[in-house]
C-alpha positions as CSV (number, residue, x, y, z in Angstrom):
1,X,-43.6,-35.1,15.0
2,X,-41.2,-32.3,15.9
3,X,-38.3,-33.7,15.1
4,X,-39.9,-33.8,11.8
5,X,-41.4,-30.5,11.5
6,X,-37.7,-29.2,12.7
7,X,-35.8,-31.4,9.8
8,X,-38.4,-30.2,7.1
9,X,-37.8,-26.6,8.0
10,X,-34.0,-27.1,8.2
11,X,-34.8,-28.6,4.4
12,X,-36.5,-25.6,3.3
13,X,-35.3,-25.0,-0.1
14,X,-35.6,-28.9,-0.9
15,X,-39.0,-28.7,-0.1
16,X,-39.5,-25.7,-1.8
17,X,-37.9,-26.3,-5.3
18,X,-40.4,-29.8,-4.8
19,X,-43.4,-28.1,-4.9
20,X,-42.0,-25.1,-7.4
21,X,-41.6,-28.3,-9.8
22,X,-44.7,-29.8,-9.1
23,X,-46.3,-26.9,-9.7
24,X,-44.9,-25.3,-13.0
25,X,-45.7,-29.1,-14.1
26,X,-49.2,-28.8,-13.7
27,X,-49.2,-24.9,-14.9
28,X,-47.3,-26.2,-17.9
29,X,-49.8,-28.8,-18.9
30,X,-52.8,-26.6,-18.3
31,X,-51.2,-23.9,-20.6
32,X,-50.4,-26.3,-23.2
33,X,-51.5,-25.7,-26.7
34,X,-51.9,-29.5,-27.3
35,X,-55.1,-31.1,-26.1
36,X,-55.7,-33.0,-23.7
37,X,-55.4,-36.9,-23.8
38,X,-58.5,-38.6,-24.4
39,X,-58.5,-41.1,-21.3
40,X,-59.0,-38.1,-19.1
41,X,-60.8,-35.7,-20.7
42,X,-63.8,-36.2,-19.0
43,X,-62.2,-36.9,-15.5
44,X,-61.9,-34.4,-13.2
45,X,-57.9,-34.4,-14.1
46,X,-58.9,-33.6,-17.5
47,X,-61.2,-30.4,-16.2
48,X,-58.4,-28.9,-13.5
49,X,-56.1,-29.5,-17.3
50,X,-58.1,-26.6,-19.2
51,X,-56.3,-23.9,-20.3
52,X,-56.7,-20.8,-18.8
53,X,-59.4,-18.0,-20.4
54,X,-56.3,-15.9,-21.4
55,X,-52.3,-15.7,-20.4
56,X,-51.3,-19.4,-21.2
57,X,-48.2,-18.5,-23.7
58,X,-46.9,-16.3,-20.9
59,X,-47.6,-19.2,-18.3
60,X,-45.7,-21.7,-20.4
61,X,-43.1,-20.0,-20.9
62,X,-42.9,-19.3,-17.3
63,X,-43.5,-22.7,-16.0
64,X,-40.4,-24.1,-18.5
65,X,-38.0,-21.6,-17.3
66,X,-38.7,-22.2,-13.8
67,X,-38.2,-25.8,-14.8
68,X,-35.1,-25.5,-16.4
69,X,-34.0,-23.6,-13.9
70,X,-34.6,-26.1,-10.9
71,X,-33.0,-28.8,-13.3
72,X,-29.7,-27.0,-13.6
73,X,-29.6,-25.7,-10.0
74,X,-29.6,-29.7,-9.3
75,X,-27.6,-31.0,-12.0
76,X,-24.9,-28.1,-11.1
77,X,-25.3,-27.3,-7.3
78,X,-27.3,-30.0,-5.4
79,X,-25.8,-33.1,-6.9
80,X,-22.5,-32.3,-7.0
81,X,-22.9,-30.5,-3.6
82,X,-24.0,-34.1,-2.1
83,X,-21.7,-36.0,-3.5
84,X,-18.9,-33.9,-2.3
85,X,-20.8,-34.2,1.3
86,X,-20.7,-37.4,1.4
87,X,-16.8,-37.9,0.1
88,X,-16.1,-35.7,3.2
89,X,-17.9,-37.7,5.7
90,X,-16.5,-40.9,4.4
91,X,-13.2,-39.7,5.2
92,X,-14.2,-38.1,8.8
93,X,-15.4,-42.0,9.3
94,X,-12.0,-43.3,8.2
95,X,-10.2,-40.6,10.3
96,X,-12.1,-41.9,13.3
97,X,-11.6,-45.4,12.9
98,X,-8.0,-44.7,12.5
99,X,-8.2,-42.5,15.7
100,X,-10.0,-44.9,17.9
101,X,-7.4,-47.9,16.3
102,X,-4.1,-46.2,16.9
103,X,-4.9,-45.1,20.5
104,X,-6.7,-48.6,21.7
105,X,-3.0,-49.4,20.2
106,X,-1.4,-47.0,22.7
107,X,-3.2,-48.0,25.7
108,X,-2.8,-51.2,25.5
109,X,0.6,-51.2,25.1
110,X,0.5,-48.9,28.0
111,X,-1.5,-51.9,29.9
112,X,1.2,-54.6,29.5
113,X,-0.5,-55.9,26.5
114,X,1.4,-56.7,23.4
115,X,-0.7,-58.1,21.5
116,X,-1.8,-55.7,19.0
117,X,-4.2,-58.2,16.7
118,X,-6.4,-57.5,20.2
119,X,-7.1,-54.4,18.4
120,X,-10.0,-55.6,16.6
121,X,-11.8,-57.1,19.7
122,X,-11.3,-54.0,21.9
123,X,-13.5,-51.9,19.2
124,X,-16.1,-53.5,20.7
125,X,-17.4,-51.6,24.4
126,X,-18.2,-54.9,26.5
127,X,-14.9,-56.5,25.4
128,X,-13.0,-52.8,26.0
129,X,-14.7,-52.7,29.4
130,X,-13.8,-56.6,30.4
131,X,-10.2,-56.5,29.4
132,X,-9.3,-53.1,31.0
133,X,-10.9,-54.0,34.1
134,X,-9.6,-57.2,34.7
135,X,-7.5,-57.9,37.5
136,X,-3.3,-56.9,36.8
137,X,0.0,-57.1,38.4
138,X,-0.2,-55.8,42.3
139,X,-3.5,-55.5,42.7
140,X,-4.7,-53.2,39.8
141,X,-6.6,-53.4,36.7
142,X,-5.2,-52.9,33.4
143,X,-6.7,-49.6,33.3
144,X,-4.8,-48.2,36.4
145,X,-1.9,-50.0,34.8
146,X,-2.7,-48.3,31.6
147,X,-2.9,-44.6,33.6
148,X,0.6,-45.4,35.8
149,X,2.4,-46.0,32.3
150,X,1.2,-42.0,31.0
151,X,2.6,-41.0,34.0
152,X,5.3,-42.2,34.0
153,X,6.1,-42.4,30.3
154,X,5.3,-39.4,29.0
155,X,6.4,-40.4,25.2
156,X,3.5,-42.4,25.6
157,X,1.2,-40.2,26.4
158,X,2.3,-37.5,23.3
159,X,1.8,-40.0,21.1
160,X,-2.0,-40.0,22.4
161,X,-2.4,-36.1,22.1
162,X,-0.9,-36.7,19.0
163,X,-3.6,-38.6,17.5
164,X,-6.2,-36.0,19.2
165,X,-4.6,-33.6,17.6
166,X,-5.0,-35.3,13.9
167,X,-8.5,-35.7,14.4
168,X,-9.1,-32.5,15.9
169,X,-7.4,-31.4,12.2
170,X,-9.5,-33.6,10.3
171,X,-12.8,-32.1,12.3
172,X,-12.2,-28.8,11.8
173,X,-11.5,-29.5,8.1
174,X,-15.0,-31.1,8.4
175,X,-17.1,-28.4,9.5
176,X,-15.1,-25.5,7.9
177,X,-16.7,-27.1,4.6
178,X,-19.5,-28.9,5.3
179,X,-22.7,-26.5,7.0
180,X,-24.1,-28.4,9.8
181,X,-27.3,-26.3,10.0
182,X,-29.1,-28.7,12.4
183,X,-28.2,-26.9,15.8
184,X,-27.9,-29.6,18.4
185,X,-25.2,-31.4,16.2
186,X,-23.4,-28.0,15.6
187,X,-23.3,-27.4,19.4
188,X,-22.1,-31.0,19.9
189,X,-19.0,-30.6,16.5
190,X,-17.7,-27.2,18.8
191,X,-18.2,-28.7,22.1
192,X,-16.3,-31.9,21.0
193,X,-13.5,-29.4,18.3
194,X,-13.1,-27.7,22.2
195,X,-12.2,-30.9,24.0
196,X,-9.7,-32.1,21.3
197,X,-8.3,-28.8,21.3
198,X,-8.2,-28.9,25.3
199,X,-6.5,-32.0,25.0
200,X,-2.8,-30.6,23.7
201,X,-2.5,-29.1,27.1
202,X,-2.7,-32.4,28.9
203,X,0.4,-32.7,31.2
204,X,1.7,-36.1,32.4
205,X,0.9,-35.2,35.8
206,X,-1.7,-36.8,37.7
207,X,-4.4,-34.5,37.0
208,X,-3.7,-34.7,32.9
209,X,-3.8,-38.3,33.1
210,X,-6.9,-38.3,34.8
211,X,-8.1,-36.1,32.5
212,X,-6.8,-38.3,29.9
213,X,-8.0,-41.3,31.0
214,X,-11.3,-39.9,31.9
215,X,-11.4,-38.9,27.7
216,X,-10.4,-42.4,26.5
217,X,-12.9,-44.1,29.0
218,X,-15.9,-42.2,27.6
219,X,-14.9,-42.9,23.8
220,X,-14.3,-46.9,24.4
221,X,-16.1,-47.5,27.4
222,X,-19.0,-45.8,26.3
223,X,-19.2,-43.9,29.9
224,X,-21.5,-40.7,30.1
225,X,-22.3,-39.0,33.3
226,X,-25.3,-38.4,32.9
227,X,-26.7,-41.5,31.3
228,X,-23.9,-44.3,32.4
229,X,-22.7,-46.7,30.3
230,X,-24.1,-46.5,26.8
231,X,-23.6,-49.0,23.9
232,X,-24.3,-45.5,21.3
233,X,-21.0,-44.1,19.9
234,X,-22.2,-40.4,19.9
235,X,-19.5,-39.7,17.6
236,X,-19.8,-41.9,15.3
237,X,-23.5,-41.3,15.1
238,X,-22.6,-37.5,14.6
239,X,-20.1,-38.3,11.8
240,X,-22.8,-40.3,9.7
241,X,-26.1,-37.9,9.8
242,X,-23.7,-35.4,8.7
């Protein structure tokens, strides 16, 4: 119930131009000059229907210019307003798709694996999580293998911050024209902008790795802290109830 109290007051002006409509339609009928249709006369639809005792030019004309006037604020703000919302969060899906695709390419070419059609598997968390941690070359998982390679390579590792860096672009671009007015997913859009942004001044040092690794095994793993291992993509879930 609060979470729908909260979503109805961040709707306000939906609501509102609802029940502005609804109500110049039913001020509009009662000030009508034409009678009232026969079926309902007598009903009780028919009696709240009479025109007022005096004033029902001025309330017509009232009631059909707040009409009008809802109609174009829809036809010229709202609608196009949605539709552009929803171009832009089609493309922040895309953008993350790509994201997640090219660096699941990285890192498991950083594991030994060259098989890049693996790709589409590794999307998923519970194949992510039982290819990474299975059992590698000296005693290691693929994952350890994986973190050893950004150490060592460090072109391999750019070409990660690179792609956090492109989707760091491509969310800022979101919410610079988008208004995310519910305020636990505006906390979470700057809290995750900060740890992309964070991200470009990951060194190839064992703490950046760490750090790095510590990223990439939350966003494919599905790890939280707080909750453990999760099958939600918190993201993705972000990017669509934009």
């Amino acid at each position: 119930m609060k979470k729908i109290i909260g979503k109805l007051c961040r709707n306000w002006l939906g609501v509102s131009l609802w029940m502005i409509s609804l109500a110049s339609i039913v001020v509009m009928l009662k000030a009508s000059a034409d009678p009232v249709i026969e079926g309902i006369a007598g009903t009780w639809v028919g009696k709240a229907l009479r025109p007022f005792p005096v004033g029902n030019q001025i309330a017509f004309d009232l009631s059909i210019g707040l009409l009008v006037s809802v109609f174009f604020y829809v036809l010229v703000v709202a609608v196009p307003g949605h539709r552009k919302r929803l171009r832009i969060k089609r493309h922040l899906l895309r953008q993350y798709d790509y994201f997640k695709r090219d660096c699941l390419l990285q890192l498991l070419w950083a594991s030994g694996g060259l098989d890049s059609s693996l790709v589409d598997e590794l999307i998923d968390r519970d194949a992510f999580r039982a290819y990474f941690k299975t059992r590698a070359s000296g005693g290691m998982d693929r994952w350890n293998v994986a973190e050893n390679a950004l150490q060592s390579e460090p072109e391999r590792l750019a070409r990660l911050l690179d792609q956090l860096e492109i989707f760091r672009v491509e969310l800022e671009f979101t919410l610079t024209t988008i208004d995310v007015d519910d305020p636990d997913m505006l906390r979470f859009a700057r809290h995750l902008y900060q740890v992309l942004k964070q991200g470009s001044k990951w060194r190839a040092d064992y703490d950046g790795v760490k750090q790095v690794s510590n990223f990439f095994w939350s966003v494919f793993a599905g790890w939280d802290i707080v909750n453990g291992y999760t099958e939600r993509d918190i993201v993705l879930e972000f990017i669509e109830n934009l």
